[in-house]
VMD Tcl script that draws the C-alpha trace (Angstrom):
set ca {
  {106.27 125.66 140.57}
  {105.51 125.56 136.85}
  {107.27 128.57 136.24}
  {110.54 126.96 138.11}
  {110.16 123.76 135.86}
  {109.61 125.46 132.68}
  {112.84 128.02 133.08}
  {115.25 124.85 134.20}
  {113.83 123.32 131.16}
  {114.76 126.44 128.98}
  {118.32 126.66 130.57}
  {118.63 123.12 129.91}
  {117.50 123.61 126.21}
  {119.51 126.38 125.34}
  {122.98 124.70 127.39}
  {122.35 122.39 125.27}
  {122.18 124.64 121.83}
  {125.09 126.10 122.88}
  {126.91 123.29 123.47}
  {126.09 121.56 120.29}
  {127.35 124.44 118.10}
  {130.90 124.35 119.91}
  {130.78 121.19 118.75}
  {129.83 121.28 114.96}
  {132.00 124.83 115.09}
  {135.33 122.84 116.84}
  {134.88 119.82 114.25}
  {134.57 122.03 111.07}
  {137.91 123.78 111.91}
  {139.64 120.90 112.22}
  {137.77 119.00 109.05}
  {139.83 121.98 106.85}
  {143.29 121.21 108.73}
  {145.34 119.43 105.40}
  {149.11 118.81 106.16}
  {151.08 120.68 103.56}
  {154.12 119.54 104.16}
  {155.91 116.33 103.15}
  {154.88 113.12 104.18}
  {158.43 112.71 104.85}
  {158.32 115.41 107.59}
  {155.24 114.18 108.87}
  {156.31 110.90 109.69}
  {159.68 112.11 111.10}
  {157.33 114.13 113.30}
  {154.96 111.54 114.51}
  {157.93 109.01 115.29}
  {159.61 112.07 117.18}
  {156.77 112.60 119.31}
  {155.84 108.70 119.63}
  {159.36 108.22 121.29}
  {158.62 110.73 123.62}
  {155.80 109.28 125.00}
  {153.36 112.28 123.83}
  {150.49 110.01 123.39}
  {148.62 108.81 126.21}
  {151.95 108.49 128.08}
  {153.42 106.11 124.96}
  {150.68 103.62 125.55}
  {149.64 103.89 122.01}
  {151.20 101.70 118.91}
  {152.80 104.08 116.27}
  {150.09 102.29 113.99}
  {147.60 104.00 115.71}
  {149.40 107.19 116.05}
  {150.19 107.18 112.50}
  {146.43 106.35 111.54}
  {145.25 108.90 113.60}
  {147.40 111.57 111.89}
  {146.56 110.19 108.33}
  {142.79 110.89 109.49}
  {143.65 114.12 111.15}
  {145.25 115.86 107.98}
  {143.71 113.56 105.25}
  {146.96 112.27 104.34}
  {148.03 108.79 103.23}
  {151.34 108.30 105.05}
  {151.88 104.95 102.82}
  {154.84 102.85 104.41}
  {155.84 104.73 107.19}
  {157.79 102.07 108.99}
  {160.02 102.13 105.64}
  {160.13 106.01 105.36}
  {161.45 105.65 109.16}
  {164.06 103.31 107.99}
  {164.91 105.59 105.34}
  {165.44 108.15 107.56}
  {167.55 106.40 109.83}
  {169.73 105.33 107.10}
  {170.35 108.99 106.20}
  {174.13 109.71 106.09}
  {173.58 113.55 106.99}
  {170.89 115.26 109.34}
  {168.59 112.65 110.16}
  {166.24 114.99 111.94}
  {166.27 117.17 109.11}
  {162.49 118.50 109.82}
  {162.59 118.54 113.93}
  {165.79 120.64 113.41}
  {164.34 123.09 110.54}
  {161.06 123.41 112.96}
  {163.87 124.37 115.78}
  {165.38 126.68 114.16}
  {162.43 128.57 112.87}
  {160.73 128.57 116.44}
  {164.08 129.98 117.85}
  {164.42 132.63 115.11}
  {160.63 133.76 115.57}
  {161.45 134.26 119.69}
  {164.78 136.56 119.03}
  {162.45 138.22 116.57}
  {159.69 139.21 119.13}
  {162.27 139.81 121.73}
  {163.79 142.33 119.38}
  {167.31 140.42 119.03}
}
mol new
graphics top color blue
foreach p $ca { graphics top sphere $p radius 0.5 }
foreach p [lrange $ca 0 end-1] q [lrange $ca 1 end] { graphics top cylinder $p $q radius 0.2 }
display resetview
């Protein structure tokens, strides 16, 4: 019976080893994630994808979805809610990032399917 005990003790020990590098090795890949784009872009992103209802279903304030990005990439996003407005005031190509990221997805697929 010992025997029994000690190896579900072992398993147990060494699930939980395992387990707890995942975890340091999933956070330290996403620790050295940096946006490198423009805030600009980023924003234009996040409001995208807020309007969508991306995040829990839209049950979360852009606030929070905006402070979880700034955390995410280490980025300081300043005044988004005037960087929106400035967007939405823009005479040509509002979505100026969505479409560029569009366009570059589509032109990577014709390139793979050999078009």
């Amino acid at each position: 019976m010992a025997k029994i005990i000690a190896n579900d003790l072992i398993q147990v020990y060494i699930e939980d080893q395992l387990y707890n590098k995942f975890q340091k090795d999933k956070s330290k890949a996403t620790k050295n994630l940096k946006w490198t784009c423009s805030k600009v872009a980023l924003i234009e992103l996040i409001y995208a994808r807020h309007y969508q209802g991306v995040f829990d279903n839209g049950n979360y304030d852009i606030r929070e979805v905006a402070q979880y990005f700034e955390s995410a990439f280490g980025i300081d996003l300043g005044n988004f809610y005037q960087t929106y407005l400035e967007l939405r005031n823009r005479k040509m190509n509002r979505t100026k990032f969505l479409d560029a990221l569009r366009e570059e997805l589509i032109k990577r697929m014709d390139e793979q399917d050999g078009k």
